[in-house]
C-alpha positions as CSV (number, residue, x, y, z in Angstrom):
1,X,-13.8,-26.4,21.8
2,X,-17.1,-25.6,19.5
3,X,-15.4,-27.6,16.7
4,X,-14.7,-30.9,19.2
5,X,-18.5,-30.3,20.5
6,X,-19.8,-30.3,16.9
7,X,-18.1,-33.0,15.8
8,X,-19.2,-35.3,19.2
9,X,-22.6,-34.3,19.2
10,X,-22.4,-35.2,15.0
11,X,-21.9,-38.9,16.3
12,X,-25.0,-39.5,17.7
13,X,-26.7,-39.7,14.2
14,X,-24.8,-42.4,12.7
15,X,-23.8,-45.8,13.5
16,X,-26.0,-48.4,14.4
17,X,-24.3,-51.3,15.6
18,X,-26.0,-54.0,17.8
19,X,-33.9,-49.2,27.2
20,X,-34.2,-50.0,29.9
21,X,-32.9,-50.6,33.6
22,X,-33.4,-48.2,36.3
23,X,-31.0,-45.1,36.5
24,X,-31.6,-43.7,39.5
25,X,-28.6,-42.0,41.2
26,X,-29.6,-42.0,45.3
27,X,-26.5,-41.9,47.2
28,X,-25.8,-42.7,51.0
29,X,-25.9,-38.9,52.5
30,X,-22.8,-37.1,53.2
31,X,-21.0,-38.8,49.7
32,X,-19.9,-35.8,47.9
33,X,-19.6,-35.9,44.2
34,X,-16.1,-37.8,43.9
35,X,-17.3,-40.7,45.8
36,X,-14.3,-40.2,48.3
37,X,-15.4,-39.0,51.6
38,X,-18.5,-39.2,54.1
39,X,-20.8,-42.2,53.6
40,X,-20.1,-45.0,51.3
41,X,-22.7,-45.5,48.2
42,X,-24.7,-47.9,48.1
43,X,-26.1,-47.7,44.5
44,X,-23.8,-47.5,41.0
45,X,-26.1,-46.8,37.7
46,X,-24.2,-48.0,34.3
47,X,-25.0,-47.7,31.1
48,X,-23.9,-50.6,28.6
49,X,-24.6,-53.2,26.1
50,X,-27.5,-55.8,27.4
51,X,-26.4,-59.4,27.2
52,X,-22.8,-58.4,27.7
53,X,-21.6,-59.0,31.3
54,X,-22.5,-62.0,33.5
55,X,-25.1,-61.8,35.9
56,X,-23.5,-63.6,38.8
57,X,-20.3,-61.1,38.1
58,X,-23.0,-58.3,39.2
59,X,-24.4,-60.4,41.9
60,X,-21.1,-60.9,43.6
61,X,-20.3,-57.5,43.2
62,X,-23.3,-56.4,44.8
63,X,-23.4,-58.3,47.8
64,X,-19.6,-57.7,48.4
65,X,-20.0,-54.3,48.4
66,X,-24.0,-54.0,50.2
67,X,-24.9,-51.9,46.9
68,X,-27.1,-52.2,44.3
69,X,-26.2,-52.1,40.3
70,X,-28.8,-50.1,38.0
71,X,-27.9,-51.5,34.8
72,X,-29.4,-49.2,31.5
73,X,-28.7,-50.7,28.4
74,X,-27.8,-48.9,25.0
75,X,-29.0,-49.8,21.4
76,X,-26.3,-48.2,19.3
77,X,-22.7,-46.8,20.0
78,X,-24.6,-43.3,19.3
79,X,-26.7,-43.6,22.6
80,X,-23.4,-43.9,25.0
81,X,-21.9,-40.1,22.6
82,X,-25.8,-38.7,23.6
83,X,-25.8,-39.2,27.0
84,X,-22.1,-38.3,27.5
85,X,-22.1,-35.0,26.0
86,X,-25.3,-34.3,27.4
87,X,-23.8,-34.6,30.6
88,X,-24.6,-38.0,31.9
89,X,-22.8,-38.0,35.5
90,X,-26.1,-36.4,36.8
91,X,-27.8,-40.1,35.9
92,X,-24.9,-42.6,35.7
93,X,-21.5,-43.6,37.1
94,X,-20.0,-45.6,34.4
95,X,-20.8,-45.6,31.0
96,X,-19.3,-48.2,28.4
97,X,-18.4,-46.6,25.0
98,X,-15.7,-47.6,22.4
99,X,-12.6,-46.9,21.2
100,X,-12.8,-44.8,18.0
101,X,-14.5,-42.3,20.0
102,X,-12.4,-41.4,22.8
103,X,-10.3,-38.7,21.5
104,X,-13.2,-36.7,20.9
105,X,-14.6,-37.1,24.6
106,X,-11.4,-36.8,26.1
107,X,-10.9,-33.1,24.1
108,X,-14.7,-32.4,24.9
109,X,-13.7,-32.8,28.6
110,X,-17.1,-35.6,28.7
111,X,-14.9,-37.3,31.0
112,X,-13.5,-37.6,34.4
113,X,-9.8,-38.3,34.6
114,X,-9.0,-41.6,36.8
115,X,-7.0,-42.0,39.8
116,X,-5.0,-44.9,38.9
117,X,-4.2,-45.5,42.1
118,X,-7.4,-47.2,42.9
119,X,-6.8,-49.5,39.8
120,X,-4.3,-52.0,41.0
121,X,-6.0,-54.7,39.0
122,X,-6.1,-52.5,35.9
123,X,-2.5,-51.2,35.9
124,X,-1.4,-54.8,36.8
125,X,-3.3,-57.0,34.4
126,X,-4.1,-55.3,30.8
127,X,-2.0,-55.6,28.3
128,X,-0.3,-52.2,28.0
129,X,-0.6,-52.3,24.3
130,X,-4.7,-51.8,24.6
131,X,-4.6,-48.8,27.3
132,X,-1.7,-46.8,26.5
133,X,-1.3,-43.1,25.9
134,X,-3.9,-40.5,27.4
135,X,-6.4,-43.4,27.1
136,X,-4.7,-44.6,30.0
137,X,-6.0,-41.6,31.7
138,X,-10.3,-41.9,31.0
139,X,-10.7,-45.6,30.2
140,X,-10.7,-49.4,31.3
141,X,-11.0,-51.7,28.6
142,X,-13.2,-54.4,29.4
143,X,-13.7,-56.9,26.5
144,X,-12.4,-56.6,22.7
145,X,-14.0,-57.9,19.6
146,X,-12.2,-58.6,16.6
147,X,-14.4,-58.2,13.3
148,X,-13.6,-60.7,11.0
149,X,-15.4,-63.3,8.1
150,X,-16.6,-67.0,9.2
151,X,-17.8,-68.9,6.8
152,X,-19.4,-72.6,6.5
153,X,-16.6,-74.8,4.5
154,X,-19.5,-77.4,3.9
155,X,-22.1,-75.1,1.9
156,X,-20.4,-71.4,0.8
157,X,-20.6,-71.2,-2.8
158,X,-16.7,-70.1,-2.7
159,X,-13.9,-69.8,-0.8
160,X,-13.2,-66.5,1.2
161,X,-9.8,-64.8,1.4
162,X,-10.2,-61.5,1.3
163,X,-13.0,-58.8,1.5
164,X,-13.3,-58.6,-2.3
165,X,-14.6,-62.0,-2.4
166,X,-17.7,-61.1,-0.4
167,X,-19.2,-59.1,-3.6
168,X,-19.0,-62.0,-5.7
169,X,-22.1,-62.6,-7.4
170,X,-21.8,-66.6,-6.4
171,X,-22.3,-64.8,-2.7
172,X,-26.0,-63.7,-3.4
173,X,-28.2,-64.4,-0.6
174,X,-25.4,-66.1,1.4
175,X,-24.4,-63.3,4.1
176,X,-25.3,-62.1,7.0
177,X,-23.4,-59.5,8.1
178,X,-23.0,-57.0,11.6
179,X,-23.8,-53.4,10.6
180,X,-22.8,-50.1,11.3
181,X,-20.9,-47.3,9.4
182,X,-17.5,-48.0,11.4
183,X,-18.0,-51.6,10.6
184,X,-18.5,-52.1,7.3
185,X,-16.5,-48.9,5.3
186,X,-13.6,-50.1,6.7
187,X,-14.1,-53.3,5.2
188,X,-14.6,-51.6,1.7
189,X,-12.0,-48.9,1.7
190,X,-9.3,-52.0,2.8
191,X,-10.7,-54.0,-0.1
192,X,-10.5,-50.4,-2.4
193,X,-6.6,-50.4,-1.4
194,X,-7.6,-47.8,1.2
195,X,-6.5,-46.6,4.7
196,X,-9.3,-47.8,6.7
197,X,-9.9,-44.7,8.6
198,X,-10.0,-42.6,5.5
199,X,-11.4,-38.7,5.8
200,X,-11.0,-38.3,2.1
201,X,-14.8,-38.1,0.5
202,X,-14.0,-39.2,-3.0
203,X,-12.9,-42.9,-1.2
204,X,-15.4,-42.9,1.5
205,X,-18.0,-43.0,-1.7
206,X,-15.8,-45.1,-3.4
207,X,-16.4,-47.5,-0.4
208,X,-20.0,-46.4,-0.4
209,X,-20.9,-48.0,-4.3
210,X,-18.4,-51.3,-3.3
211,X,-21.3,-51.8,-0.5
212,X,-23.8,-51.4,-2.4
213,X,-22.2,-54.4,-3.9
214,X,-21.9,-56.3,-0.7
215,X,-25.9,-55.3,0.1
216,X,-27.0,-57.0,-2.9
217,X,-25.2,-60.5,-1.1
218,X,-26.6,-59.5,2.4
219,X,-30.0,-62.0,3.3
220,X,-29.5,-59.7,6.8
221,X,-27.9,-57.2,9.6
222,X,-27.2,-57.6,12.9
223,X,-26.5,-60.6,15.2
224,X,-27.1,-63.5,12.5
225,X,-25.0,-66.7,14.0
226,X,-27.9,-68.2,14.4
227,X,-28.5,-67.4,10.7
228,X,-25.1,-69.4,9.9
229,X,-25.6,-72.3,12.1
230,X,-29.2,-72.8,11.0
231,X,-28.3,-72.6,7.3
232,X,-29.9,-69.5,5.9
233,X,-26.1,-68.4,5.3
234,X,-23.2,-69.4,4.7
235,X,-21.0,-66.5,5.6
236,X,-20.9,-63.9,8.2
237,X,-19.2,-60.6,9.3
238,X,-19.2,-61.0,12.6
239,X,-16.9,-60.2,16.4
240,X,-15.1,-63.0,17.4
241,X,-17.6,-63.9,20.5
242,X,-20.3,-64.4,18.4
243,X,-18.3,-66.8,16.2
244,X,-17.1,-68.5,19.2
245,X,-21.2,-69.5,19.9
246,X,-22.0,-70.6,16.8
247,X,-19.2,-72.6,16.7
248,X,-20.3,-74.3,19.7
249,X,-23.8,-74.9,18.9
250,X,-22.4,-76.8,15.6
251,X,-20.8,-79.5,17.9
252,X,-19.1,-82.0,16.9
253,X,-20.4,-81.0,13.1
254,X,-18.4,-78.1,12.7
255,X,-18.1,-76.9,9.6
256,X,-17.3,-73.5,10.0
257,X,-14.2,-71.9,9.6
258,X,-12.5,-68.1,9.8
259,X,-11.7,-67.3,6.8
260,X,-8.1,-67.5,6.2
261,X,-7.0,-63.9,5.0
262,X,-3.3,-63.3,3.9
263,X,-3.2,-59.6,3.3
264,X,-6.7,-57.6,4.2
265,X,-6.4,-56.5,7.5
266,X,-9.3,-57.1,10.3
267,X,-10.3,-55.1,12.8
268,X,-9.6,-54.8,16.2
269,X,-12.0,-53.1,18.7
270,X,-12.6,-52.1,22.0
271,X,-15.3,-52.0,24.6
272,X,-14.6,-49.1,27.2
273,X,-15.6,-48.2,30.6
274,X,-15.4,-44.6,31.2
275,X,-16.9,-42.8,34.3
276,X,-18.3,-39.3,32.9
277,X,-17.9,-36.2,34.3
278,X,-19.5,-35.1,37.3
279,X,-20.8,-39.1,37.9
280,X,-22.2,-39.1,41.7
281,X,-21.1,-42.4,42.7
282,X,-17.3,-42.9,42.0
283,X,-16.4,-44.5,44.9
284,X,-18.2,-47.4,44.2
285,X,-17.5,-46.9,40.0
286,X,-13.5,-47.7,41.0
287,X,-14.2,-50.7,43.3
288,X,-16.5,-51.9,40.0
289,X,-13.6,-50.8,37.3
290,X,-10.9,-52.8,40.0
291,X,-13.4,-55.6,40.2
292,X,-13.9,-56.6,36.9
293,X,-10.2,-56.6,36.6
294,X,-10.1,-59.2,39.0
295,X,-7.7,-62.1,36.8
296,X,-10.8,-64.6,38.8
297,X,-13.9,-62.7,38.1
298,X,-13.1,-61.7,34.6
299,X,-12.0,-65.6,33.6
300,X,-15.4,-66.8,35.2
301,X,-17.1,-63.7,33.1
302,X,-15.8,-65.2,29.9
303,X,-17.5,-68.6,30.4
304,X,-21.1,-67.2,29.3
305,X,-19.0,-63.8,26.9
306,X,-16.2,-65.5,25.1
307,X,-14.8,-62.5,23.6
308,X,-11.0,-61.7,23.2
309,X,-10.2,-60.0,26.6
310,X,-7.3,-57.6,27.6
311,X,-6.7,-58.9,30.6
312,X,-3.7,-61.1,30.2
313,X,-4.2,-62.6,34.0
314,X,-8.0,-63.2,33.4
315,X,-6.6,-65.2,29.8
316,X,-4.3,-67.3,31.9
317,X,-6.6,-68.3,34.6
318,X,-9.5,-69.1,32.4
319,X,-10.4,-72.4,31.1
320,X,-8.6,-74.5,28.8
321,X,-12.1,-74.5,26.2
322,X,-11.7,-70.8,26.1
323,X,-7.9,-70.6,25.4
324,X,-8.2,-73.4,22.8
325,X,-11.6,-71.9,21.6
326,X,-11.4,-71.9,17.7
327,X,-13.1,-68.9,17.2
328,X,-9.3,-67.4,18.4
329,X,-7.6,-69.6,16.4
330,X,-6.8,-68.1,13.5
331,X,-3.4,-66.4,12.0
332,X,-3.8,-62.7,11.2
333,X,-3.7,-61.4,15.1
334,X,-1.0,-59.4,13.8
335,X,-2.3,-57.7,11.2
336,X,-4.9,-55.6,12.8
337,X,-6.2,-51.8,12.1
338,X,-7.9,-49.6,14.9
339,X,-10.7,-47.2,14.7
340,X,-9.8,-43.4,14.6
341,X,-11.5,-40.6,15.9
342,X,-12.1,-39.0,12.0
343,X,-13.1,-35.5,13.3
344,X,-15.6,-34.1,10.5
345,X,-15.2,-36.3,8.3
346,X,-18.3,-38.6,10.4
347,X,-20.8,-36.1,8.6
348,X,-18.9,-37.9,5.0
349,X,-19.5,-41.0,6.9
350,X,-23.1,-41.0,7.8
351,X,-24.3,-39.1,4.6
352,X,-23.1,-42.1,3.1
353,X,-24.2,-44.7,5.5
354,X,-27.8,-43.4,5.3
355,X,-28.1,-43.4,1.4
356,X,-26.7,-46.8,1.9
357,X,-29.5,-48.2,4.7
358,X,-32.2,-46.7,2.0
359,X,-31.0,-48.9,-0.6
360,X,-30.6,-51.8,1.5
């Protein structure tokens, strides 16, 4: 157990990716700590991504269930690993995290086990092949992002087709890029001939001197579709919603395009609800969890968050722009890797990631 603590608590030094609301955890009296008998609650704290869940979803919920939401907002995947293994049911009732950590929680016992039961709209609408296995048991997927290369047809130097492309010298100064050390060594050991979720330190620095090939193309990190639809790019690494907005803001002179990879693999990953241990107000955390599952309230969420969704209901009753939405209209669905829990090797990682970040 020390071994599955030390490794946890090792994640909240490293990966950067993309505070904050009021926490408070006041409960109606007489609610014990499962949420499940005397008075209702009236008040659900969560900690998640900001600009990531509709603010009419939360209103609706709200005033259906004469509560308020406490929303808290994280700046990195590391933030949701702090607060979970530093015991975070004492502040919040759901906490979103991702998938490449959940094996680690799970084994740290940062979790609370769900009652299915009070899931209907979870065990009845998500595709089974995102929650299966003991994942079933902690999590609810709520949106997934698939990581993948868009680039503008009208002004990238060259054409992209796979990952080794992007350290072409003709890329200098033409990519913007998401960032993170789960993001982008993946991207390097699969262009290295590599499993993505290596643990071997002689290819994760392999993967390390690639990027520091890729940085020297980089203009900048983080969200930069506006960078690609205002024209200081003409490639990004980005998640498929992101891609879907800058598509849209291009109109009718769209010129941007995913690139069309026939062998590298792109990755697949989830954002995950998970109510940690001891959480105060769970009673109103599995009407939330059941909620959002709602085939209706999830299709009306993905108007303003068109990102690739589980939920094979809320797919079929959204609109016809977000089925048809190019930014999921591409031909490599099927050839997908996963993020792994890598145990110890994360220290590899981040020693690696940071020397990086200094010479960006």
């Amino acid at each position: 157990m020390k071994k599955v603590i030390a490794v946890i608590l090792a994640l909240t030094m490293v990966f950067a990716l993309c505070a904050c609301g009021k926490a408070g955890t006041t409960a109606a009296s007489g609610t014990d700590s499962s949420g499940t008998t005397g008075t209702a609650s009236t008040e659900l704290n969560i900690f998640m991504w900001s600009d990531y869940i509709s603010d009419d979803l939360i209103a609706n919920f709200e005033k259906e269930n004469n509560c308020t939401v406490n929303l808290s907002y994280m700046s990195d995947n590391a933030d949701s690993v702090t607060k979970l293994t530093a015991g975070a049911g004492k502040d919040y009732d759901l906490i979103m995290t991702c998938d490449a950590y959940m094996e680690s929680l799970i084994k740290g016992g940062y979790l609370e086990k769900l009652d299915l039961t009070k899931l209907p709209n979870a065990t009845a609408n998500i595709n089974k092949t995102y929650w299966t296995g003991d994942n079933q048991n902690y999590c609810v997927p709520y949106l997934m992002n698939y990581i993948y290369v868009v680039y503008n047809t009208a002004t990238c130097p060259i054409k992209i087709t796979c990952y080794n492309d992007l350290i072409n010298p003709a890329m200098k100064g033409q990519i913007g890029s998401i960032d993170g050390a789960r993001n982008l060594f993946p991207i390097a050991l699969i262009a290295l001939g590599y499993d993505p979720n290596s643990t071997n330190e002689t290819e994760i620095k392999a993967a390390y001197e690639w990027l520091q090939k890729y940085n020297a193309n980089v203009v900048a990190y983080g969200s930069t579709q506006d960078n690609i639809v205002n024209g200081t790019v003409s490639c990004i690494l980005t998640y498929d919603g992101n891609a879907s907005w800058a598509m849209q803001q291009m109109g009718d002179k769209n010129t941007l395009t995913i690139a069309p990879f026939t062998s590298d693999p792109v990755q697949l990953g989830f954002d995950l609800y998970v109510i940690p241990k001891g959480a105060t107000h769970q009673d109103l955390a599995y009407k939330f969890l059941n909620y959002i599952c709602d085939p209706q309230v999830m299709a009306a969420n993905l108007v303003k968050y068109p990102y690739s969704c589980p939920n094979d209901a809320a797919v079929a009753a959204a609109s016809d722009t977000y089925r048809n939405d190019p930014a999921f209209n591409f031909n490599y669905k099927t050839n997908i890797f996963f993020q792994k829990d890598v145990g110890d090797a994360l220290t590899i990682y981040d020693k690696y990631y940071q020397m990086l970040k200094v010479s960006t």
